[in-house]
N, C-alpha and C positions, 0 to 999 in steps of 0.2 A: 170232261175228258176221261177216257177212260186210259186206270195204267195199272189193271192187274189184280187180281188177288193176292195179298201174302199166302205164301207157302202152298196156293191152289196147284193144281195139276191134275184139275178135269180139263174135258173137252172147254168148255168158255172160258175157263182161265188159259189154257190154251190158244184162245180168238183172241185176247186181249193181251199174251203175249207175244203174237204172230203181229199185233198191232202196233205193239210196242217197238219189235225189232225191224219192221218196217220203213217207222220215222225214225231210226239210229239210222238205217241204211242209206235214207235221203239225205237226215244232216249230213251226214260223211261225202257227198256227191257221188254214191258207187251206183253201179247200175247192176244190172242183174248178172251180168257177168265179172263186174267187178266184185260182188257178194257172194258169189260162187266161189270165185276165185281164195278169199281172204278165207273162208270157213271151210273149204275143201267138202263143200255137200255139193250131189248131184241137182241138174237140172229142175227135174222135176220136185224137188224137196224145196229148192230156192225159189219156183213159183210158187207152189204151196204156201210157202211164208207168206211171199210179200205181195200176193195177190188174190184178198178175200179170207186169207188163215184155212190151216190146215182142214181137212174132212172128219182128222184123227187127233189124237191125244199126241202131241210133238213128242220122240223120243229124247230118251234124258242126255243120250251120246249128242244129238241133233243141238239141244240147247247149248251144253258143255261146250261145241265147234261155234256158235252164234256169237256165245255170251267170249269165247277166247279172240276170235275177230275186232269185238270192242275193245277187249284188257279187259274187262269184266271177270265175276264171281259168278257163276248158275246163281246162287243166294240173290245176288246185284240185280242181274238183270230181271230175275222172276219177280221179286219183292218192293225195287225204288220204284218211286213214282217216276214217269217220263222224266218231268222237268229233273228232277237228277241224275238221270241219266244221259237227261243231252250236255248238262255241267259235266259232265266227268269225259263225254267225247270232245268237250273243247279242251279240255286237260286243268278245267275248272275242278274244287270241290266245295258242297255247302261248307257256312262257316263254322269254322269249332269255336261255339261260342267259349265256350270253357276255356280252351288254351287261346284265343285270345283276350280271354281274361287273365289268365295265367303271363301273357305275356305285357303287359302294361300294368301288373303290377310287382312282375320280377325285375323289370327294366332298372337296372341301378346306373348302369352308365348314362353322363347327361346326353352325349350326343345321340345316344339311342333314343332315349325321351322325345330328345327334341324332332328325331328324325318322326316316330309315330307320333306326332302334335303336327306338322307338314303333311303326311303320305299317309291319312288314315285312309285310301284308298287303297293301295295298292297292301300297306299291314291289312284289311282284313282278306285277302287273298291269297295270304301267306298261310300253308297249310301246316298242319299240326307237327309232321316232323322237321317242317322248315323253322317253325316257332321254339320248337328245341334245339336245335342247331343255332339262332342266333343267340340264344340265351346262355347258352353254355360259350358262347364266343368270349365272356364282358368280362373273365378273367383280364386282372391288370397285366397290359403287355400283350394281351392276347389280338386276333387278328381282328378287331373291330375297332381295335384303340388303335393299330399299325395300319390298317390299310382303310380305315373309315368305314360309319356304318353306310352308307348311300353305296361304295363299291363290295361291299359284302352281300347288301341284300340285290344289288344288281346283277351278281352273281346267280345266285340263289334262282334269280327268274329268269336269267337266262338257260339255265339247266333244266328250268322245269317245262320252257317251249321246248328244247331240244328234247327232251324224253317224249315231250307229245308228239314232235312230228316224227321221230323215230319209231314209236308206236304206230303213227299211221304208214307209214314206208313199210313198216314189218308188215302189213294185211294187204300189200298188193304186190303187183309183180314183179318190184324190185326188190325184196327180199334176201336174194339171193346174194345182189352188189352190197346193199347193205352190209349184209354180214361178212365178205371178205372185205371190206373194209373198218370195221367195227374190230375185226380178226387183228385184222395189220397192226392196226394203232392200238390196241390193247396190246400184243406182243409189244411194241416199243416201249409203252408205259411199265411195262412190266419188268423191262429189260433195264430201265434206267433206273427203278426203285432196286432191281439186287444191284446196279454199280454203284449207287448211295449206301447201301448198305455195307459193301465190301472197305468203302474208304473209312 
């Protein structure tokens, strides 16, 4: 399979990123005017891509509007291979082998133990700032000893579906609902942390 030269940006690296952005645009179910729509490029640019790769060397503005459609980096989407790039449009990330190493052997609380000896599925899906958020929880008294680790980390993934599908809401044509709604209940949230404050 092809997925790209690092840091190319000749014409065939070019072909093989026109390839790449091709099969993000299928896994996402967009069609051509759905992928017009999310990356704000013209017609003729958005056939280009996704059918056959460009004639030319894709301009850097062109990728920048691609690679922001997925939540991508230019870096991201120029340089991963496919297969991590369709992980990252499921709202997947490879595993940080590291921090979850780092995370099975900071674990001092037993229920946390015991919970990664249960769910080493869903722990190795926990991504690297999740893995420091539950670790800094196991302070005694802290919210992993009060509210349990199974509803902490339940939490944890329910926020990270929800920033996924709000990422995909952001790239289509509801956007606009989106955001006064996002608008409203941030004002609220906002509103109740200064009357916390005040008392």
């Amino acid at each position: 399979m092809t997925t790209g030269v690092p840091g190319g940006t000749g014409p065939g690296a070019d072909g093989d990123l026109a390839h790449k952005i091709a099969k993000l645009v299928e896994e996402k179910g967009w069609n051509q005017e759905d992928f017009a729509r999310a990356t704000k490029l013209n017609r003729h640019t958005v056939r280009q891509i996704l059918h056959g790769g460009p004639k030319r060397q894709l301009r850097n503005a062109t990728v920048g509007q691609c690679a922001k459609a997925f939540d991508l980096t230019v870096n991201e989407l120029r340089t991963l291979p496919l297969e991590r790039l369709l992980l990252r449009i499921h709202g997947k990330v490879p595993v940080d082998e590291e921090a979850l190493k780092t995370l099975y052997a900071q674990a001092a609380l037993p229920e946390l133990r015991s919970w990664l000896e249960r769910h080493q599925d869903r722990a190795i899906e926990l991504r690297t700032d999740e893995i420091h958020e539950l670790l800094a929880l196991q302070e005694p008294g802290g919210e992993l000893e009060r509210l349990g680790v199974e509803h902490v980390v339940e939490t944890i993934e329910r926020r990270r579906r929800l920033l996924c599908q709000v990422r995909a809401i952001a790239g289509s044509e509801y956007m606009d609902s989106l955001e006064q709604i996002v608008t409203l209940m941030f004002e609220k949230v906002n509103n109740r942390a200064r009357e916390a404050a005040r008392v």
